[in-house]
C-alpha positions in Angstrom: 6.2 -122.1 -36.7 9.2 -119.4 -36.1 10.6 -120.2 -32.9 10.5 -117.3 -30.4 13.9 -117.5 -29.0 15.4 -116.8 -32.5 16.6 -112.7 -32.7 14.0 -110.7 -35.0 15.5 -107.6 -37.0 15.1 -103.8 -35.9 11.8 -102.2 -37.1 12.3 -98.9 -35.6 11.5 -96.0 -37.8 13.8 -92.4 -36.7 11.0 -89.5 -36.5 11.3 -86.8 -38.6 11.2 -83.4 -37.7 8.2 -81.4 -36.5 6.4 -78.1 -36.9 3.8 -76.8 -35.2 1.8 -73.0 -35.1 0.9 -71.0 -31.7 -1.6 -67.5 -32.8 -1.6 -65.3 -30.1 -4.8 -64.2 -28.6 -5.4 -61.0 -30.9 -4.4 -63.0 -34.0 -1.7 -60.7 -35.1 1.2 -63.2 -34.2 2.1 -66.9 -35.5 4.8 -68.3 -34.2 6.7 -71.7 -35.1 8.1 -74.5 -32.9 10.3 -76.9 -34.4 11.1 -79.8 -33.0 14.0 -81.8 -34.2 14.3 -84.9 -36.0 15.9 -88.2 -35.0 19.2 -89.4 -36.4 17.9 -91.1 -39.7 14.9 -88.3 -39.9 13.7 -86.1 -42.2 15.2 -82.2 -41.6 13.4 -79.2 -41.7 12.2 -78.2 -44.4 10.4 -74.9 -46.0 7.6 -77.1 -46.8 7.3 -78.8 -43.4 6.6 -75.2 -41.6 4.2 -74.5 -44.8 2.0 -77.4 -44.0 1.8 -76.6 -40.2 1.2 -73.2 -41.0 -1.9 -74.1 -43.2 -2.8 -76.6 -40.5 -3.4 -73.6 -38.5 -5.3 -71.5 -41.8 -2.5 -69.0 -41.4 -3.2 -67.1 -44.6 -1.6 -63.1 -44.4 1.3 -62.3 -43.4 4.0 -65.1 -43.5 7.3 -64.4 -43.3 9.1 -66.2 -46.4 12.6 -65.1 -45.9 12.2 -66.2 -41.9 10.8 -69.6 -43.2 13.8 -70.0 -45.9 15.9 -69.1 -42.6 14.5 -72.0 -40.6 14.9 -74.5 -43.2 18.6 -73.6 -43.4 18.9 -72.8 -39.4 16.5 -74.2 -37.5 15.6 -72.8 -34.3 15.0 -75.7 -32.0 12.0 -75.8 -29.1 11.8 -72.3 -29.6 8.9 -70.6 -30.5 10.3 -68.4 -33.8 7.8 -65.6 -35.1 7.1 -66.5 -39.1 3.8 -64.7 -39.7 2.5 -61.0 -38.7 -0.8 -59.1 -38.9 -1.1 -55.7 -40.0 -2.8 -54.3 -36.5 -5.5 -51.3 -37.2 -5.1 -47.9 -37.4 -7.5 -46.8 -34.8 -9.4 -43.0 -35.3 -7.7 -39.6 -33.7 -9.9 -38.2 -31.2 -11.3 -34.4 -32.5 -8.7 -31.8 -31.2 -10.3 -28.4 -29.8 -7.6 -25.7 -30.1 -8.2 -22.6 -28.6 -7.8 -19.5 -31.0 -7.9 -16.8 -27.8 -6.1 -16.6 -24.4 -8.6 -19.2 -22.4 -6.2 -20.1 -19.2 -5.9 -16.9 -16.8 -2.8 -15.9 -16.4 -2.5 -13.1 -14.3 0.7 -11.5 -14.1 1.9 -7.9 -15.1 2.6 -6.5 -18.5 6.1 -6.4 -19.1 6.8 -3.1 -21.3 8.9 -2.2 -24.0 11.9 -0.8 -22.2 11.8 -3.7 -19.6 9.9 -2.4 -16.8 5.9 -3.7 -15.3 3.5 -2.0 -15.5 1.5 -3.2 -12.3 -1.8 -2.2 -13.5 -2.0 -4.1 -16.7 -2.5 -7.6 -15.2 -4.9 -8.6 -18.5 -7.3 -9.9 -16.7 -9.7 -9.5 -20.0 -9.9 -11.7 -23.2 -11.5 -8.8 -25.2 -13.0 -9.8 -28.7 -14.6 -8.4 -31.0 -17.8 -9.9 -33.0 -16.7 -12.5 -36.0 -13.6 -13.4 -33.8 -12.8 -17.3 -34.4 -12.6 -18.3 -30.4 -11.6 -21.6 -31.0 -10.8 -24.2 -34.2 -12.0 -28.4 -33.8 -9.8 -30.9 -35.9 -12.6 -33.5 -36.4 -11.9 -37.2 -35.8 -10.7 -39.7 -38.2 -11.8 -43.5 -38.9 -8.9 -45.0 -38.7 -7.7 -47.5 -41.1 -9.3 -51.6 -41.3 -6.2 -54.1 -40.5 -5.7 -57.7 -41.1 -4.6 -60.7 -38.8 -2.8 -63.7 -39.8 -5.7 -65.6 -40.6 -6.2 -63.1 -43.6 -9.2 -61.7 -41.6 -10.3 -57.8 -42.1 -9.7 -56.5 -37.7 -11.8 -53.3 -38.1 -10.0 -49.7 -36.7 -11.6 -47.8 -33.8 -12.7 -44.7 -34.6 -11.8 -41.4 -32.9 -14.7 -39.8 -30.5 -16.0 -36.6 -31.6 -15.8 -33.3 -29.4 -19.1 -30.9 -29.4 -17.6 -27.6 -30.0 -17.9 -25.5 -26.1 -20.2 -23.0 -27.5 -21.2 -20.7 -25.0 -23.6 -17.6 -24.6 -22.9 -15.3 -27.7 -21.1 -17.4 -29.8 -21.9 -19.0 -33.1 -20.8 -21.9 -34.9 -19.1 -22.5 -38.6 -21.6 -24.4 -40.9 -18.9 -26.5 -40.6 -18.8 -26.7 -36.7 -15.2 -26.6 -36.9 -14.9 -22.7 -35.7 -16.8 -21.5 -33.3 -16.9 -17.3 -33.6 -17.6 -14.3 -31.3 -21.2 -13.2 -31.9 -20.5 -9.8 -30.3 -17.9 -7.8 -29.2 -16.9 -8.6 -25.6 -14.9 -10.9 -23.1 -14.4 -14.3 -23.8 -14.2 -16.6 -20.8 -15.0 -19.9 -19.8 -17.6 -21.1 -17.6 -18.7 -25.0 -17.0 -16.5 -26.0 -20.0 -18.4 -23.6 -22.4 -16.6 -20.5 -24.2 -19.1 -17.2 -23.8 -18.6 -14.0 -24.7 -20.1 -11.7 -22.1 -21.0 -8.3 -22.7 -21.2 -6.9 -19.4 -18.0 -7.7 -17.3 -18.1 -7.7 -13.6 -15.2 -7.0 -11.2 -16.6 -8.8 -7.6 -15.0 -6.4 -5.5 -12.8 -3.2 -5.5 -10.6 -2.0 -9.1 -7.2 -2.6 -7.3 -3.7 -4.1 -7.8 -5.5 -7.4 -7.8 -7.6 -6.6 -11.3 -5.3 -3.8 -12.7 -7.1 -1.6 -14.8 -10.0 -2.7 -16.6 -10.5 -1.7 -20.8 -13.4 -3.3 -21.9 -15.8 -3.7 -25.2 -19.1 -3.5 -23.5 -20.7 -2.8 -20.1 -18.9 -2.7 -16.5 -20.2 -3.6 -13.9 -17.8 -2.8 -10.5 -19.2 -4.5 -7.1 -17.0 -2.3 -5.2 -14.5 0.8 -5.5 -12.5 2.4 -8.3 -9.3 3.0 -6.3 -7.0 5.9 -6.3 -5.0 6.0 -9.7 -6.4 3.1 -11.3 -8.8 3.4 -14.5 -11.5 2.2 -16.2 -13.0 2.3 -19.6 -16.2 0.6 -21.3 -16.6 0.9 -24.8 -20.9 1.0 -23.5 -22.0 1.7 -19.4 -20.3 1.5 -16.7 -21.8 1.1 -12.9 -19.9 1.0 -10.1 -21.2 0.1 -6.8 -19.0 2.5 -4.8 -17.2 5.5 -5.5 -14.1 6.2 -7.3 -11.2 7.8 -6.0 -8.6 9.9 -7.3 -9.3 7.4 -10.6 -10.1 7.5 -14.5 -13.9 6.3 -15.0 -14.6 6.7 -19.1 -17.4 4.8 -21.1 -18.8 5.8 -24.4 -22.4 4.6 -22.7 -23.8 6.1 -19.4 -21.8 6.0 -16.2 -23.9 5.4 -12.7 -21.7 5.7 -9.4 -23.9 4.7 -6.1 -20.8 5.8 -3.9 -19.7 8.8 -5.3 -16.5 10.7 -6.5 -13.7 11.5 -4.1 -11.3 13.2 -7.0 -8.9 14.8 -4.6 -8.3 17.0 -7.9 -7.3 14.0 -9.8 -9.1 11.3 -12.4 -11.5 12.0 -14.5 -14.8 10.6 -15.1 -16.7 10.9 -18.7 -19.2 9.2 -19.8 -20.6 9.9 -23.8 -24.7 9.8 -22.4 -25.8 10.7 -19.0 -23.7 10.3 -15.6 -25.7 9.6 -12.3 -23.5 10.1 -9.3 -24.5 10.1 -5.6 -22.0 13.2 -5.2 -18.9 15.2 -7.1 -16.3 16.0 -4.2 -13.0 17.7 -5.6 -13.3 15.7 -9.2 -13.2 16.7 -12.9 -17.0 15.4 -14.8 -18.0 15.0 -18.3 -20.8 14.1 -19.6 -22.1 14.0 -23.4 -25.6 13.9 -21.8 -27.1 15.4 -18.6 -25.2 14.8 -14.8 -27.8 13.9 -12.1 -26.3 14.0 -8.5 -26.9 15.6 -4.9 -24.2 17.9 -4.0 -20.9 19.3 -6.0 -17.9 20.9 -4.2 -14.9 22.3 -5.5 -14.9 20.3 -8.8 -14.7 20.7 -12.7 -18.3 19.6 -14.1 -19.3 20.3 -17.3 -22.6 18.5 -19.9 -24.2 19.0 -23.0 -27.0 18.6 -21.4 -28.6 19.4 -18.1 -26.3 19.4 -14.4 -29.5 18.9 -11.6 -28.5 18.9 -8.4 -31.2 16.5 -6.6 -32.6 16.2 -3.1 -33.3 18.5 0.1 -29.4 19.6 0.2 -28.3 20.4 -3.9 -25.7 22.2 -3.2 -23.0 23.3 -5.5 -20.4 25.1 -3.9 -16.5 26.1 -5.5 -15.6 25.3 -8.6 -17.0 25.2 -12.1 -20.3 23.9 -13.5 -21.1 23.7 -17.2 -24.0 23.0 -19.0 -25.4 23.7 -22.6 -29.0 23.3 -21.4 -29.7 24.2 -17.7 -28.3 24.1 -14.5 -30.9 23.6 -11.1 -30.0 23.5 -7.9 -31.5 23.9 -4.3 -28.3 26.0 -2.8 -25.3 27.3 -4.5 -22.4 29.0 -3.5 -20.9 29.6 -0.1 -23.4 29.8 3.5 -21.4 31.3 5.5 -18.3 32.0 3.2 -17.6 33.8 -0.1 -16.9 30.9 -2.3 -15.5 31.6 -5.6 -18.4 29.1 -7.8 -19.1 29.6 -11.6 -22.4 28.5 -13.2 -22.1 28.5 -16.8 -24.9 27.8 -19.6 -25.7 28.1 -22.5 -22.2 27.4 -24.0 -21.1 24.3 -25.9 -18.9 22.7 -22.8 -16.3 21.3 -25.6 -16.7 25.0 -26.8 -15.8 26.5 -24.1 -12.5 23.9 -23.1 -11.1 24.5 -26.2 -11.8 28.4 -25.8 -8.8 27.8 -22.7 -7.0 25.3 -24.1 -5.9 27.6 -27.5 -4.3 30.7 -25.3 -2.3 28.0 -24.2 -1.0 26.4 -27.5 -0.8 29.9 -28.7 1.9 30.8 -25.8 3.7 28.1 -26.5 4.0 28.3 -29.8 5.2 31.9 -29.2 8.1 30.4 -27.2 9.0 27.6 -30.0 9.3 30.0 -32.4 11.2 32.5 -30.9 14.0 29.8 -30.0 13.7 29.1 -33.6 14.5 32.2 -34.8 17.0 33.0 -33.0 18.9 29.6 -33.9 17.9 30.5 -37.6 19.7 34.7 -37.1 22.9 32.8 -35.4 23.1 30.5 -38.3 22.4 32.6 -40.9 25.1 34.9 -39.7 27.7 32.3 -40.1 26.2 31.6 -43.6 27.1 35.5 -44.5 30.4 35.2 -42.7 30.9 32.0 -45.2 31.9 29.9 -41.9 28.5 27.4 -42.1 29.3 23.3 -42.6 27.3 21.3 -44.2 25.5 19.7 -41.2 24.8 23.6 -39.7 23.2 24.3 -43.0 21.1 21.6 -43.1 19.9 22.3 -39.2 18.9 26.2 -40.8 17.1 24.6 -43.5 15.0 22.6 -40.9 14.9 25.4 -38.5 13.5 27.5 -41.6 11.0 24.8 -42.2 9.8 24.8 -38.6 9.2 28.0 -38.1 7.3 28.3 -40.7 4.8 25.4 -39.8 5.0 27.2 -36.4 3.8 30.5 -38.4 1.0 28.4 -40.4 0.4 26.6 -37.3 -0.8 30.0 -35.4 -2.4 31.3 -38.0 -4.9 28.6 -37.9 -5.2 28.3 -34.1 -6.4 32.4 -34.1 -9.0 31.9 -36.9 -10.7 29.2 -35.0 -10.3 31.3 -31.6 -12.1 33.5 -33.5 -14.7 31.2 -35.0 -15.3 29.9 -31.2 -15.9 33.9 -30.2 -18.4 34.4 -32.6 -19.9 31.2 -31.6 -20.1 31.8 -28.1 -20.9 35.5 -28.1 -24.1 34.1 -30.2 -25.1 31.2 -27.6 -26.1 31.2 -24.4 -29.9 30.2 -23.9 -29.7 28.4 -21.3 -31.0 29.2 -17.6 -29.6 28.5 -13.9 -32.4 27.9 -11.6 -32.1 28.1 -8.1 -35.0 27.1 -6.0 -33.5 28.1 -2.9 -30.6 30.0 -2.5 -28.1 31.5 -4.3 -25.0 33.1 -2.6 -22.6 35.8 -2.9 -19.4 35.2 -4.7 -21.0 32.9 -7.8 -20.3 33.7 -11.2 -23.3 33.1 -14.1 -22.1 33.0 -17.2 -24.6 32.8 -20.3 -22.8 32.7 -23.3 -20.7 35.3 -23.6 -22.0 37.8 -20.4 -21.0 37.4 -17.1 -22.7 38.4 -13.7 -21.2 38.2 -10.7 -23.5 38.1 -7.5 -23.0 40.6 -4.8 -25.7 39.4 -2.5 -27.7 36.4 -2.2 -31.3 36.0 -4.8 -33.5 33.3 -3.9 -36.0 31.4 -5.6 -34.9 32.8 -8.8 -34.2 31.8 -12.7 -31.2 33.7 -14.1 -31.5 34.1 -17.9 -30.1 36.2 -21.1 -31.9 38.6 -23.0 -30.8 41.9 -24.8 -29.8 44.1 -21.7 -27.6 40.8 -20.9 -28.4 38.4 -17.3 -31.5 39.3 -16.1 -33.0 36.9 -12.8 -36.2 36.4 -13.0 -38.8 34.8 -10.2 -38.3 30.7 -10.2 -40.1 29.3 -13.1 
C-alpha cells in the first residue's frame, strides 16, 4: 500500500488553443474567437478554425487567406470575421417618368432678346393625339443570395406601378407608355394623367392665366380682359364679355356678357358666333352672328347677322353678311348715323377688295424709292465712278423692282377678278321689321343706296333696275 505522505508526480495536461464560430442573426456573417493556448499547448492552427467552422455547418463563403492569417497571427478573444454571405439583390421598384410638363409652373416666358412676356404664363400642357405622356421602367426580381451556411436567401422583388391613365389616354400593349388619345391638355387630377378637351379658366382671362392657346374647347367662367387673347382650335364660351381682347376659335364662339371692343380685339369664330351684344368691336364669323344690339362696330359673316329681341338695333358702323341681315331698328333715332348694311357679298371678298388699294399704294412708294436709287447709281456706272459693293446694291435694286413690277401686276388682275365677282353677287336681303333710318347705307353687291328718310317694315333687295325695298316678307 503507497503511503500517502509520499509526493506524487504532476499530471497536469497545458490546454491547447481554442476556436469557436458566432453567425450573426441574418446568417451573412461568421466570425471566429480564438482563445489561446497554455504554455505546453497546441497553437492555432488552419485546421483548428476548420473544425470549429464545420462545427457550426459553415459551408459558403470562408475566408481562406484570413484563416491562413490567423494561424500565422492569431487574434486573441476577439471575434475576427472569416466567413461572408453573398446578401440578395433585392427588385427596383417600376419608375414612372413623365414624358410632358406635369408640375405647374407658372411663371412668365422669358423671350429671345431677354425680356417677359407677362401674358405667356403656360399655364397649358397642350398635346396632341398619339403623344407618349409618360414612360414606366418596370420592376426587376432581384438576384437570389447565399448565407454562410451555403443556403439560397431569396431577393425581394421591386413593386409594380399601374400606369396613371386618366380620361383620354391609352396604354402601350406593353403598358410601358401611356399616349394621348386626343388632342388637348394634359393635367393631373387624383394621381391620374387626362387629357381634357375642353379647358376651363375658373374665373376672369387675366395676368393670373395669361393668354390661353388651346387644342380644343374653352370654357371661360368669367371675363376676357382688355388686351389679353384667346384661341381654341374648336368652341369657345365665355361666361362674360370680353374687352378690348382677341377671342378666335376654329369652332363656334358663344359670349353671355358681351363685347366691349373699345375699337380694339377681335373676335372670330370659323361656325357661328352668339353674343349678348357688339359695342365698338370688330366680328367674324364663318357662320351666322346671333346677338341683340350692334353699335359702332366692324361685323361681318358668311352667313346670316340677326339682330334678336324687342330692341335689334344696329346703329354706326359696318355690317356684312353673304346671306341676310334682319333687324328690328337700324340706324340713328334721333341722329343721322353713318351705318352700312351690306349683303350679298363674300365678307372675305369684300376685305380683301380694301386691303389691295392699300398694298397697291405702297408698293407705288417702294418702287419709286427704288428707282430712284437705281437712276443715281446707274449714273455713276456711266460716269465709270461705281465700286464694287454700289454695283452689287443696283443689281439688287434692279431685282427688286422688278418683283415690285410682277408683284403689282398680280395684285390688279385679282382686284379685277374680285370686281367681276362682286358686281355679279349680291342676293342677299336686309330686312327690317321695324325701322330703318336715315343716314344707312345698303349695299347689295356691287349697288349702293343710301336712305334719305326712314322705310319701315320693309325688305331691301336687288333686281335689274338695282335696290329696290319691298314690303317685309
Amino acid at each position: 500500500m503507497m503511503d500517502p505522505h509520499i509526493e506524487r508526480p504532476n499530471t497536469h495536461i497545458p490546454a491547447n488553443a481554442s476556436a469557436s464560430v458566432n453567425v450573426s442573426p441574418d446568417g451573412m456573417r461568421a466570425e471566429v474567437f480564438l482563445t489561446p493556448p497554455e504554455p505546453g499547448g497546441l497553437p492555432v492552427t488552419p485546421e483548428l478554425i476548420k473544425i470549429a467552422l464545420i462545427n457550426k455547418k459553415i459551408a459558403f463563403g470562408i475566408d481562406e487567406e484570413q484563416v491562413r492569417r490567423l494561424s500565422v497571427n492569431p487574434i486573441y478573444h476577439i471575434a475576427t470575421l472569416v466567413a461572408s454571405g453573398n446578401p440578395p439583390v433585392h427588385g427596383k421598384n417600376a419608375v414612372i417618368t413623365p414624358v410632358i410638363r406635369i408640375e405647374k409652373d407658372i411663371r412668365p416666358k422669358e423671350l429671345e432678346d431677354g425680356s417677359v412676356d407677362y401674358k405667356d404664363l403656360g399655364i397649358i400642357t397642350t398635346v396632341h393625339k398619339g403623344d407618349v405622356l409618360c414612360e414606366k421602367t418596370p420592376p426587376t426580381q432581384g438576384e437570389p443570395g447565399m448565407n454562410v451556411y451555403g443556403s439560397a436567401v431569396a431577393a425581394k422583388p421591386g413593386k409594380d406601378a399601374p400606369l396613371p391613365a386618366g380620361k383620354n389616354t391609352v396604354m402601350s400593349d406593353d403598358k410601358l407608355q401611356l399616349f394621348a388619345a386626343c388632342d388637348g391638355h394634359a393635367d393631373v387630377v387624383q394621381r391620374k394623367i387626362q387629357v381634357l378637351n375642353v379647358f376651363t379658366v375658373p374665373a376672369n382671362v387675366s395676368h393670373s392665366t395669361g393668354n390661353i392657346n388651346f387644342l380644343g374647347h374653352v370654357q371661360v367662367n368669367g371675363s376676357v380682359l382688355n388686351g389679353f387673347k384667346v384661341e381654341a382650335t374648336g368652341n369657345i364660351t365665355i361666361e362674360g364679355t370680353v374687352e378690348g381682347a382677341e377671342v378666335i376659335a376654329a369652332g363656334n364662339v358663344i359670349i353671355k356678357g358681351g363685347v366691349n371692343g373699345s375699337g380694339k380685339g377681335l373676335v372670330k369664330a370659323g361656325g357661328f358666333i352668339k353674343v349678348k351684344y357688339i359695342q365698338s368691336g370688330n366680328v367674324q364669323a364663318g357662320g351666322d352672328i346671333e346677338t341683340s344690339f350692334i353699335l359702332h362696330s366692324e361685323v361681318h359673316c358668311s352667313g346670316s347677322v340677326s339682330l334678336l329681341g324687342a330692341k335689334g338695333t344696329v346703329v354706326g358702323g359696318r355690317v356684312a353678311a353673304m346671306k341676310a341681315i334682319n333687324a328690328m331698328l337700324a340706324g340713328g333715332r334721333n341722329s343721322y348715323v353713318p351705318t352700312t348694311l351690306e349683303v350679298g357679298n363674300d365678307p372675305n371678298t369684300i376685305n380683301r377688295s380694301h386691303e389691295i388699294p392699300h398694298e397697291l399704294e405702297a408698293n407705288k412708294r417702294d418702287a419709286a424709292a427704288l428707282l430712284r436709287a437705281i437712276n443715281l447709281l446707274s449714273e455713276h456706272k456711266k460716269a465709270g465712278r461705281i465700286t464694287p459693293d454700289k454695283l452689287e446694291a443696283l443689281q439688287r435694286a434692279i431685282s427688286s423692282y422688278q418683283s415690285l413690277a410682277q408683284n403689282a401686276a398680280e395684285l390688279e388682275e385679282e382686284m379685277a377678278a374680285i370686281q367681276e365677282v362682286i358686281s355679279s353677287s349680291g342676293f342677299g336681303s336686309v330686312n327690317i321689321s321695324g325701322t330703318a333710318y336715315p343716314g344707312i347705307t345698303i349695299v347689295i353687291g356691287s349697288e349702293r343706296l343710301l336712305l334719305e328718310s326712314k322705310h319701315d317694315h320693309c325688305s331691301f333687295i336687288r333686281d335689274e333696275q338695282g335696290i329696290q325695298f319691298v314690303p317685309l316678307r
